[in-house]
Structures are given as C-alpha cells and as structure tokens.
C-alpha positions as CSV (number, residue, x, y, z in Angstrom):
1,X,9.4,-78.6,37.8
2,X,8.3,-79.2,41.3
3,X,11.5,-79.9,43.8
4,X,13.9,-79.8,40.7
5,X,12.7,-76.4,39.7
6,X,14.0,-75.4,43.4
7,X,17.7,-74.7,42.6
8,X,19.2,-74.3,38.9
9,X,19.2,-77.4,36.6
10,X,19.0,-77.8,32.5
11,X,15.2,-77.3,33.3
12,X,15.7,-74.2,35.1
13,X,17.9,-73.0,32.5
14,X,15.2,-73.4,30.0
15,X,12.3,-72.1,32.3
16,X,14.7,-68.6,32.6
17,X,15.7,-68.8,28.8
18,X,12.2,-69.0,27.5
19,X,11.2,-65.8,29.9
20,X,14.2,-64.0,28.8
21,X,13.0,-61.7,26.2
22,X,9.9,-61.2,28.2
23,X,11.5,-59.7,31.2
24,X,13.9,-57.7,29.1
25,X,11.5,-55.1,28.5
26,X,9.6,-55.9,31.5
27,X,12.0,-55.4,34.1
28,X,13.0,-52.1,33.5
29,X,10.1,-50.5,34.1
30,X,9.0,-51.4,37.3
31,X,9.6,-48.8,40.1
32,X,11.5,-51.4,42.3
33,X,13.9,-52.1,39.9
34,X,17.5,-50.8,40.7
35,X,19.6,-51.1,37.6
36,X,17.3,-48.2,35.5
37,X,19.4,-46.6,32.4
38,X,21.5,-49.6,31.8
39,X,20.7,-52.3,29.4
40,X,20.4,-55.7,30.8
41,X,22.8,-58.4,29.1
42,X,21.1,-61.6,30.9
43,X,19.6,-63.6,33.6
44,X,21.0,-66.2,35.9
45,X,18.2,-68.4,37.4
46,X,19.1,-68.9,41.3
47,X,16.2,-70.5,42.5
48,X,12.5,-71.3,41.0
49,X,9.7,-72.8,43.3
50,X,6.2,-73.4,42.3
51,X,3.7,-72.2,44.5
52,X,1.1,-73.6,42.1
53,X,1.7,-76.0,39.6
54,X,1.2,-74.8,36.2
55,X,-1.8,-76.0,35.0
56,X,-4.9,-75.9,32.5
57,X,-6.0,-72.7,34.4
58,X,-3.9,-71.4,36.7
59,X,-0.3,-71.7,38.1
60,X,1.9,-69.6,40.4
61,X,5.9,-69.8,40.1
62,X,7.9,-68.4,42.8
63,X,11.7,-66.9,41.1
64,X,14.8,-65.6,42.2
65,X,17.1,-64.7,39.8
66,X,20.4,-62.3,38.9
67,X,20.2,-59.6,36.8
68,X,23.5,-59.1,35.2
69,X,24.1,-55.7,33.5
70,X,27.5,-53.6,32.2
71,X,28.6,-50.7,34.4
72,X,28.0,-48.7,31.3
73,X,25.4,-48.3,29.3
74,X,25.9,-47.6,25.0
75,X,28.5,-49.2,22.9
76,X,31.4,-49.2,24.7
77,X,29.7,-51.4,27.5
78,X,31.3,-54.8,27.4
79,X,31.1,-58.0,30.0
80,X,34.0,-57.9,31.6
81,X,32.9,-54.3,32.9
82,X,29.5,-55.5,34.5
83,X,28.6,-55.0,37.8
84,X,27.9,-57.7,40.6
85,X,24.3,-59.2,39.8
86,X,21.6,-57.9,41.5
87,X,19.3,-60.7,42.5
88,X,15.0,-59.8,42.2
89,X,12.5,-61.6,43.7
90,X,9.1,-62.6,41.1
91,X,6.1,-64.2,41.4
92,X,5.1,-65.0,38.0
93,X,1.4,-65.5,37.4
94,X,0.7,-68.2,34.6
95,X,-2.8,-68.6,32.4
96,X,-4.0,-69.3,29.3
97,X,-5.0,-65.8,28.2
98,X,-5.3,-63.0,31.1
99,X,-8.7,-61.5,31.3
100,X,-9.6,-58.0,31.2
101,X,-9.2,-57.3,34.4
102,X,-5.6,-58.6,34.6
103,X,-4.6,-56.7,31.6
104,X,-2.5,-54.5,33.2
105,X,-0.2,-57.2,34.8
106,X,1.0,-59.1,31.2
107,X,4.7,-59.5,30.9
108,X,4.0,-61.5,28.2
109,X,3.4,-64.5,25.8
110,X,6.1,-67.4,26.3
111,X,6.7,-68.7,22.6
112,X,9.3,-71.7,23.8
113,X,10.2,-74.1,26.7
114,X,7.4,-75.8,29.0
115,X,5.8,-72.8,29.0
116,X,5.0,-72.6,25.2
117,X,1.5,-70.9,24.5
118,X,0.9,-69.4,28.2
119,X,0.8,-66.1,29.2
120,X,2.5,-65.1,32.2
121,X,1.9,-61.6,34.3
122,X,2.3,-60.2,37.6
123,X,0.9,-62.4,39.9
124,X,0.4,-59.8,42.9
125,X,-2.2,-57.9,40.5
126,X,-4.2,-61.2,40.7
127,X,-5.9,-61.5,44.0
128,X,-6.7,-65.6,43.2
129,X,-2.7,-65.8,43.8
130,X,-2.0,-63.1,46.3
131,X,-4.9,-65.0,48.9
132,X,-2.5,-68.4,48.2
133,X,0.5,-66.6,49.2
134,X,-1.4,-65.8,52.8
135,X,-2.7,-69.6,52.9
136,X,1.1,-70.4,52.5
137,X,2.4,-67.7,55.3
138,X,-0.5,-68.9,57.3
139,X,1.1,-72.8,57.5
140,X,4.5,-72.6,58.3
141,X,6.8,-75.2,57.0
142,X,9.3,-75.6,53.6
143,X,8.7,-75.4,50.2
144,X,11.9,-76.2,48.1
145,X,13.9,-73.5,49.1
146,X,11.4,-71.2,50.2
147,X,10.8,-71.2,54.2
148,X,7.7,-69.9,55.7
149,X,7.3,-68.8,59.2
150,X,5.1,-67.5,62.1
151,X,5.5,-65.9,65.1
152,X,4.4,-67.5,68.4
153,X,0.5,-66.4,68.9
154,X,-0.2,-64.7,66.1
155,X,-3.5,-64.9,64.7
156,X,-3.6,-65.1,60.6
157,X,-7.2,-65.7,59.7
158,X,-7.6,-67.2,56.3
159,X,-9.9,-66.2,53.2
160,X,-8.2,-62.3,53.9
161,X,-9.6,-60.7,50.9
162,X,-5.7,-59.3,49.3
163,X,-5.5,-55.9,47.5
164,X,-2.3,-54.1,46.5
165,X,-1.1,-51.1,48.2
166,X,-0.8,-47.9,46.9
167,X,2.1,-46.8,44.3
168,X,5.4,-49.7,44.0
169,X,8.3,-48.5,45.5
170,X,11.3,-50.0,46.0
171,X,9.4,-53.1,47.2
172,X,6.1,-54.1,47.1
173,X,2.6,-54.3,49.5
174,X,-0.6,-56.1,49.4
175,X,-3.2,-55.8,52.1
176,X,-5.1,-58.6,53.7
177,X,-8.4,-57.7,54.5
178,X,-7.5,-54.5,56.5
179,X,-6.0,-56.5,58.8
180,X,-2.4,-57.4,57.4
181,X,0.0,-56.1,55.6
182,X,2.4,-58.1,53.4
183,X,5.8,-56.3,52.2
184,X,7.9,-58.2,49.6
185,X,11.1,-57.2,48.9
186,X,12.2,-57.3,45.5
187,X,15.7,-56.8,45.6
188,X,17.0,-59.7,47.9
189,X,20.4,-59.9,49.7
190,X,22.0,-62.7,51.7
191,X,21.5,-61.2,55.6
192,X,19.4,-60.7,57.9
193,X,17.2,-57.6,56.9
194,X,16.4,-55.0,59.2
195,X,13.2,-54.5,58.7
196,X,12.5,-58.1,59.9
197,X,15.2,-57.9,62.4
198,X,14.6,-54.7,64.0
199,X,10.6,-55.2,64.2
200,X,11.0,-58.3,66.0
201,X,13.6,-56.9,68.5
202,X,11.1,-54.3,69.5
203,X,8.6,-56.6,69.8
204,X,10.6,-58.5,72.4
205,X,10.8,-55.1,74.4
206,X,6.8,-54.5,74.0
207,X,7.5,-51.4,71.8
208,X,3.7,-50.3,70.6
209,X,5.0,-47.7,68.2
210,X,5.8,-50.9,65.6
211,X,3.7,-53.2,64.3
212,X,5.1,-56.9,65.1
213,X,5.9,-58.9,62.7
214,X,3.2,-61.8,62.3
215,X,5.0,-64.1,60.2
216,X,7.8,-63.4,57.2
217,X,9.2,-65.7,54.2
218,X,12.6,-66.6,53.8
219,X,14.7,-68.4,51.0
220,X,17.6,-71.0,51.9
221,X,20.9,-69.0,50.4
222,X,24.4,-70.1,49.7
223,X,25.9,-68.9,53.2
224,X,23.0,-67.1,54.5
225,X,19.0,-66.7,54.4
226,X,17.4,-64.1,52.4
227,X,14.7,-62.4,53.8
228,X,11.7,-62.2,51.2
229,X,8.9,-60.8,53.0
230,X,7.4,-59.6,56.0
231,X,3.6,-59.5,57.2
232,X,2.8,-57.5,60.0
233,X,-0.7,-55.9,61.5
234,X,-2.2,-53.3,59.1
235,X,-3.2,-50.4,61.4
236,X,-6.6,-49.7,59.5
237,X,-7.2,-45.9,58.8
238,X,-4.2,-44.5,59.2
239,X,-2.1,-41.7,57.2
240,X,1.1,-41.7,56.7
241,X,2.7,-38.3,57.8
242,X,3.9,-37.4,54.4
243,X,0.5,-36.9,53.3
244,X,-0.5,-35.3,56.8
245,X,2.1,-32.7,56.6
246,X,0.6,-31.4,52.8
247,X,-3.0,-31.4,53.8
248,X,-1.7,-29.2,56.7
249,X,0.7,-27.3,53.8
250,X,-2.3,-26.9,52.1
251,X,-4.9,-25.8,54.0
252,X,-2.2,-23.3,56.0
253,X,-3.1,-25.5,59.4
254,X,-0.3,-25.4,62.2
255,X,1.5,-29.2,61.9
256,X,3.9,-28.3,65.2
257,X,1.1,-30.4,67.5
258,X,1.8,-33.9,65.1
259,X,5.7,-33.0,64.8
260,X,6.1,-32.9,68.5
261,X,4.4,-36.0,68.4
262,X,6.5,-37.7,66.2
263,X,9.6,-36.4,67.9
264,X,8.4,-38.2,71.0
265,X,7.8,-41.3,68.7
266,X,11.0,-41.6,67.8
267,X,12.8,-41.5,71.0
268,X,10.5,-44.1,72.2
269,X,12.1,-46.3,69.6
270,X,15.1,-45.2,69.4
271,X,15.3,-46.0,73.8
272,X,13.7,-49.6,72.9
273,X,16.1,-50.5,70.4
274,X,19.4,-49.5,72.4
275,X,17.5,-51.6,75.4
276,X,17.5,-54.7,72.9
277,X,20.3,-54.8,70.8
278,X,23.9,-53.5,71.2
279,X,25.3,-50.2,71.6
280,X,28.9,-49.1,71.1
281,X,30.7,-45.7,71.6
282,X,32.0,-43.9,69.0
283,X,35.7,-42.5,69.7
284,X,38.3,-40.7,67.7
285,X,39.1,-43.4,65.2
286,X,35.4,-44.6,64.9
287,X,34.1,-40.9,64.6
288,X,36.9,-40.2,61.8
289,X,36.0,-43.2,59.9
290,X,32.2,-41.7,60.1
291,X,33.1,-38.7,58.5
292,X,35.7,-40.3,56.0
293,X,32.3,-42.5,54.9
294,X,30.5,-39.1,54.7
295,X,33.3,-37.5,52.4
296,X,33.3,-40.5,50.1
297,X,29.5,-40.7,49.7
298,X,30.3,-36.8,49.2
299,X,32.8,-37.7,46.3
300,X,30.7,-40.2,44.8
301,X,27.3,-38.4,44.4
302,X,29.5,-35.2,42.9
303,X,30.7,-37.5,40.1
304,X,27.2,-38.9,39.3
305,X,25.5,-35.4,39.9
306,X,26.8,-32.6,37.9
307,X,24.4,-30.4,39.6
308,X,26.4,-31.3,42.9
309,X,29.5,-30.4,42.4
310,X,29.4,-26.3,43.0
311,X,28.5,-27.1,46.7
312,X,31.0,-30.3,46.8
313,X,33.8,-28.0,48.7
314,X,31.9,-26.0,51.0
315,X,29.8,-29.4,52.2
316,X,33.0,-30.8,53.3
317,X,33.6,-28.5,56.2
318,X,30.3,-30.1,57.3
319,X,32.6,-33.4,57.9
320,X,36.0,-32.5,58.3
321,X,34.2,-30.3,61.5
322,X,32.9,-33.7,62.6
323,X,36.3,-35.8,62.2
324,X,38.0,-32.7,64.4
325,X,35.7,-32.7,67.1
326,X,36.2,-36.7,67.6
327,X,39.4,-35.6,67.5
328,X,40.1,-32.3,69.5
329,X,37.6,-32.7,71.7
330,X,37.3,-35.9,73.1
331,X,33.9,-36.2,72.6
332,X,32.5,-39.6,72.9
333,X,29.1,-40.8,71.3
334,X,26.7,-43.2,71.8
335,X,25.8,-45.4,68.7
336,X,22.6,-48.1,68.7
337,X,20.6,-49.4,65.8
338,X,18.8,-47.1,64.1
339,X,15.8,-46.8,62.1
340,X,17.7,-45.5,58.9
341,X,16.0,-43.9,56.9
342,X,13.3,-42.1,58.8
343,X,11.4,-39.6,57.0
344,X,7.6,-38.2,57.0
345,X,6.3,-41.3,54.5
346,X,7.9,-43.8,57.0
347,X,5.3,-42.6,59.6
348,X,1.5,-43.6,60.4
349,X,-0.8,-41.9,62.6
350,X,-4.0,-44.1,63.6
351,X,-6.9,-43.0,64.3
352,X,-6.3,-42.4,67.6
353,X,-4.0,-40.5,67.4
354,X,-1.3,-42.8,67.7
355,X,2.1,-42.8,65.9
356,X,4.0,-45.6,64.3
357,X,7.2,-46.1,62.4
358,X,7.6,-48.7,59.7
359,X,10.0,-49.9,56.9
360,X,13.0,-50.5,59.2
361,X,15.0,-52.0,55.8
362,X,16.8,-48.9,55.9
363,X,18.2,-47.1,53.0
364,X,17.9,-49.7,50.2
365,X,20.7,-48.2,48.0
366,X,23.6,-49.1,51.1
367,X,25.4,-52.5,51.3
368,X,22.9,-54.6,54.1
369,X,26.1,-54.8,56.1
370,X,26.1,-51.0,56.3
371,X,22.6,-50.9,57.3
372,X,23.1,-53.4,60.6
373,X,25.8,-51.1,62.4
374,X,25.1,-48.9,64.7
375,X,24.6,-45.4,64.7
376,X,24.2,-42.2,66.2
377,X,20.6,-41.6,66.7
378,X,21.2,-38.4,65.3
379,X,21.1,-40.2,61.7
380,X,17.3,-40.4,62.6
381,X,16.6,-37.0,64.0
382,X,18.4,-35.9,60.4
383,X,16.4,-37.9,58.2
384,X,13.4,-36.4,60.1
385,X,14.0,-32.9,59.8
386,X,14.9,-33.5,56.1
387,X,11.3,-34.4,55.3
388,X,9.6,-31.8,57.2
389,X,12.1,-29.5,54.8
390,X,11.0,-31.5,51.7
391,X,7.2,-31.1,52.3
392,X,7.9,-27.5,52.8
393,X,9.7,-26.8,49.3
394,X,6.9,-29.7,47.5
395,X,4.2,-26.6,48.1
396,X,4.0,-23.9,46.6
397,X,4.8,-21.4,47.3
398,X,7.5,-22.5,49.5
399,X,7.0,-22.1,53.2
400,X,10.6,-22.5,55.3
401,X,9.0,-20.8,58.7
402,X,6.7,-23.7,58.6
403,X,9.8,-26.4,58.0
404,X,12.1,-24.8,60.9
405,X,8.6,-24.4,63.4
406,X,8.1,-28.3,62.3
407,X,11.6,-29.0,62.8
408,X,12.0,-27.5,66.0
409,X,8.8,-28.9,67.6
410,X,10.0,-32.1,66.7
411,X,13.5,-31.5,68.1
412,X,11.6,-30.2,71.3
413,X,9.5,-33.7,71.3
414,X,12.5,-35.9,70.9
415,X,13.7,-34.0,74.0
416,X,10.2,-34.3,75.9
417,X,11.3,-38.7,76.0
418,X,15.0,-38.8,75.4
419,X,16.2,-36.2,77.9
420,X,18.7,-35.3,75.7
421,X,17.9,-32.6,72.3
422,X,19.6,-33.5,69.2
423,X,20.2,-29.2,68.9
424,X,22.9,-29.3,71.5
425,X,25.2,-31.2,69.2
426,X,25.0,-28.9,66.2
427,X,27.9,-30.3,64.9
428,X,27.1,-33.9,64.6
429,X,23.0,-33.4,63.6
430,X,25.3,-31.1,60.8
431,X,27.1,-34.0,59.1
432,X,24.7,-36.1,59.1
433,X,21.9,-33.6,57.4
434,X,24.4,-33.0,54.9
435,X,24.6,-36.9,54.2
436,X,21.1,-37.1,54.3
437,X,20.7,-34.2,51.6
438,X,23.1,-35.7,48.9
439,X,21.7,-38.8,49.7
440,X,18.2,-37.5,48.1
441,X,20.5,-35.4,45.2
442,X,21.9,-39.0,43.8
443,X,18.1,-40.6,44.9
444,X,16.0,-37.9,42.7
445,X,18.6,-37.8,39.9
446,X,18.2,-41.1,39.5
447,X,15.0,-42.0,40.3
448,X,12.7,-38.5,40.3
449,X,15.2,-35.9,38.2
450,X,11.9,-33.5,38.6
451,X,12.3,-33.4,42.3
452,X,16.1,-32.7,42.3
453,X,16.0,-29.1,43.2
454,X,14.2,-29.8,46.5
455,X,17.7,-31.9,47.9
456,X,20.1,-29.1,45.9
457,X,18.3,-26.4,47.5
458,X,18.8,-27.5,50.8
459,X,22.8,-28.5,49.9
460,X,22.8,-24.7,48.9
461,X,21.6,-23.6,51.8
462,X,24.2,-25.9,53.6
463,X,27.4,-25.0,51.6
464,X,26.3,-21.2,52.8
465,X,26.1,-21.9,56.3
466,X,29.2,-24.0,56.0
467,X,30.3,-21.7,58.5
468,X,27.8,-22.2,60.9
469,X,24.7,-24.0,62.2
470,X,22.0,-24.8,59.1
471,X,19.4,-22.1,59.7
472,X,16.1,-23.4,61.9
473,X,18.2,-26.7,62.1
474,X,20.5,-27.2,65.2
475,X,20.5,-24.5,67.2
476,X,21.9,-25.4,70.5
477,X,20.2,-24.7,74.2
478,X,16.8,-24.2,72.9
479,X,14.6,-27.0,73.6
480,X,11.7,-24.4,74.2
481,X,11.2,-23.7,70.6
482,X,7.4,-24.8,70.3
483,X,5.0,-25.5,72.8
C-alpha cells in the first residue's frame, strides 16, 4: 500500500471492504465510540498509512475512516435518513496469529483482500507498536498524510517503555515510561482542537498548572488539519481529584483544604488564557443568544430524556432570567477561552501538592466550532461545582453539607486569585449549572443510564429553586464561606 494506501484508491477500497465485517461488531463496543444503539450501514476509507509494512511478523496500519449510520435505528431506518459520518481514528495491529497475551485486542481474522489469513487487533494493547508510535513522534517529519511534530526543546527520550492508561474514554492514553503521556483522539474533526491549542497557548504564557505539549500528530484534511494526538509530560504520582474527593467521601476526611486549592487553580488558568488569546464582551444580543443556546440544548435533551421532561418548564426560568438580565440590566460580561468541561476527573494533584488541569478538548459531544468561542469563565466554575455535587451523591449515603462546604471553598479559592467570586453573579453561575446538569442527563442516558439519577437529582433540585439561588451554590457577598 505504502504512499497509495495514503488517500482512497481501488486498493483502499479493498483494504476497508475486507475489514468491514470485522469492525462491524467491533466498533460498537469500544467506550470511545459515539454512534452506540444505532446499527452501522458502512465505512468510507479517508485515509490509510502504514506505519509498518505488513509483513511475515508484524505490521502497523494507521486508518481514518467514516462511519456512516441511519438516524434511526430498527426497520424503518433507511439511507437517505443517515447522519453526517463520523470519522475514527485506528491503528490496526497486523500478525499472523496473536499470542496469548494480546488476546484481548483481536478484532479479528481478515478472510479476503491483501490481508487474507492475518489477524488484525488493537495495536495500542501491543507495546512492540505503541514504542514505534513514540520513535515516530520522536522524528518529526511526513508520512503520507500523517504529520508528526515537536515542540522547540523538548526532550523525548527513546526506548520509553509504553503501557495503556487506565479505563478508554472517549479517547485513548498510553504512558511512556512515566515520563509521557500520549492522548489519541479517536473521533477526529477538521480544526484545530483545543486541547492542542489551548495547552500550547499557556505554555507561551509560562502557565505551570498545564503540562506543555511535547510534540502532537496531525493528518493533512480536505480544508483543514485534523489533530490526532497529543503527547505531553506525565506528572508521575499523581491523582486525579475525582478519586481524591471519594477517598476523602470515604474515609469522612474534610476535602475543603484541596477544593480551595483547585479554585485557585483555575483562576490561574483561567487569567493565563484571557492574557493569550482573545476576549470579547458579551452584550444584550450576545447574552440572549447564550441563553437561546441553553433553551435549545434544554429542548433537545427533553426529547431524548423522558426522565427530563417534568423539570423541562421550571429549568427555563434558569435561562429566560439570564436573557433578561442582558437585557434589563445592562450588564456586560467578560468572555475568554475556557477550559470546557472542567470537572474533578479533569484534575491532578502531584505529589507536591501541586494542581494541574488537563483534557482541554472540551466537551466532545459539541460541534469543535462551539468549543473554540469564548466564554464566561463561569462555564468552568459550573462545571466544577457540578462534580464536587456528583462525588457527593456517588457515596453512599449521600452527603450534600460536604458538596456545598466543597463548593463554597472552591468558590472562596477562585476568589483568593481572580479578585472577583463567581457567587456574586448568582444569575449567570445559575444558567450555566443548569446547562451543565442536562448536559450529564443526555451524557449518562446514553452512555451510563445507571448514573442518571445523580444529574436528575440535581435538575430537581434546580427546577425547585427555580425561584431562587440553587441551595449551597451561588450565594452572593460571601466569599468567607471556608477558611
């Protein structure tokens, strides 16, 4: 295949026909994959590069390729109903017969094309293949249409010994040797992603509170690059605050101390991003048209989550309150470029002590262009108090005076950098909790339909405050909360 392979040709079309079947039933059950509960009526080959040659042994092939599926899944799903293509990132690993070990990474047995009689798998279980993939970050140059690049100074040593990281999410990690960290983004989009964009921008302004990017992998596209990967330093021995916050649950320890701390975090980040990049105020017509994208999120997740729908009503207040103050009042807000979608597992305290924010890509589910405009920081500080509420209701039993002390302390640490505390604009840090929350009800019914009553409880809650402030959330002129 070599330089032919690296756009779509009869050979390509083979190569993508012969793996068809295989990644039929494959696909759909990996956690990064998007289009779950709908079947999937073909593939479209966009690119195909190989890393390694196929050979007697061993070979490494390098795919993009569209996923086409109907908008509806059973019987009356036809083509002219599909959905735009979402287009996945593979790395396909290729051998003779997998050994034991790899067992757990078959796809399956190709019975046609070139491929005939080989086994192909996940190639990131394979560490032989995941330590070529550093060699190939490590040497920065072109490879068909795959671009690999390096920042100025870094230092990649080779022979990293690679392991995968933890649990697959919407993308996937390996670790180099406790000393990188390699994210791959499955589901690609022409743009330029945040979480490469953003990273580097803060780098530019010395920001220590996240990692810089050491060097990323891109792929030529039809009007713009897409952004396959990012390696950055692994901070070695941290925990992610997620898993902080239920040891703390758990062991009924006080977690005000580390939520202060990542208050001030955040406000660092959030003052070195508006230094690098853009900001833009937010008048009458650009506040309305933030709450008119609230109501329509609103409208959507009611029709995809029954469960939603009692609280649909009363969690409009929540925005219409937010289009009349841009209106009535004449208030004028500051918008920047945000993390977007900050919560506890986006987090990582070193050993030190030291907090750091990662996975900048925002919230995968929203168009890229969505994710690239600015907003108020309060989108953040929501996201944030969110989590503090969802590690709350994961224990049992449920503690809320631990989520509002958490919440406030955080509040109070934002303040401690920022000057300015998110409480004093109850209205605003309102709408955007309430985004946040139905967010997570469309997130867990589709994803985690077990962890659906954590995001409807708090909707609850909010529909009965719909009158006032969220309880333990926003209220204003008390940045003394926690000391």
């Amino acid at each position: 295949m070599s330089e032919a392979a690296t756009r779509p040709s009869a050979d390509a079309g083979a190569l993508i026909a012969s793996l068809d079947p295989l990644l039929r039933g494959w696909l759909p059950r990996q956690r990064w994959f998007a289009g779950k509960g709908r079947p999937v009526t073909g593939f479209e080959l966009v690119a195909a590069t190989e890393l390694l040659p196929p050979g007697a042994e061993l070979g490494l092939l390098h795919l993009l390729v569209r996923v086409r599926q109907p908008l509806l899944a059973g019987p009356d799903a036809a083509a002219e109903h599909e959905l735009p293509a979402d287009c996945y990132q593979l790395l396909i690993g290729v051998r003779a017969e997998l050994p034991p070990p790899l067992a757990p990474a078959l796809i399956g047995h190709v019975t046609q094309g070139a491929l005939a009689g080989r086994t192909v798998y996940e190639a990131l279980l394979d560490p032989r293949l995941t330590g070529l993939i550093l060699e190939r970050l490590r040497m920065p140059g072109r490879l068909g249409v795959l671009r690999f690049a390096r920042a100025e100074h870094s230092d990649i040593p080779p022979a990293l010994t690679p392991r995968t990281c933890g649990v697959e999410q919407s993308n996937s990690s390996l670790v180099y040797g406790d000393a990188f960290i390699l994210k791959l983004f499955r589901r690609v989009v022409p743009g330029v992603n945040p979480d490469l964009e953003l990273p580097l921008a803060l780098a530019r302004q010395d920001c220590a509170r996240v990692p810089a990017p050491a060097a990323w992998l891109t792929a030529d596209g039809v009007d713009e690059p897409l952004v396959l990967g990012v390696l950055q330093p692994y901070v070695r021995g941290a925990c992610d605050g997620w898993e902080l916050a239920l040891q703390a649950l758990a062991k009924g320890e006080d977690f005000t101390a580390e939520a202060r701390a990542l208050g001030r975090a955040t406000a660092e980040v959030h003052a070195a991003l508006a230094a690098a990049l853009p900001t833009v105020s937010l008048g009458r017509a650009q506040v309305e048209l933030l709450a008119r994208g609230m109501t329509e999120r609103l409208e959507a997740a009611a029709r995809a989550v029954p469960a939603l729908r009692p609280y649909e009503p009363a969690l409009r207040t929540a925005y219409q309150a937010l289009a009349d103050l841009g209106t009535h009042s004449g208030t004028v807000w500051t918008a920047q470029r945000v993390h977007g979608d900050l919560h506890l597992g986006q987090c990582l305290r070193a050993p030190t002590g030291a907090w750091s924010l990662i996975d900048f890509e925002g919230e995968p589910a929203r168009p890229l262009a969505e994710r690239r405009m600015p907003q108020p920081a309060a989108r953040d500080v929501a996201g944030m108090l969110r989590s503090f509420d969802y590690a709350a209701r994961s224990y049992r039993p449920w503690s809320p005076g631990w989520a509002d002390v958490c919440r406030a302390a955080y509040c109070t640490g934002y303040t401690d950098v920022s000057g300015r505390d998110p409480r004093t604009e109850p209205v605003l840090l309102r709408a955007h909790e309430t985004d946040k929350a139905v967010y997570e009800a469309v997130y867990e019914a589709r994803h985690r339909p077990d962890w659906l009553p954590v995001p409807l409880a708090a909707l609850d809650q909010l529909a009965a405050d719909a009158a006032g402030p969220r309880r333990g959330a926003a209220t204003p002129g008390r940045p003394d909360d926690v000391r």
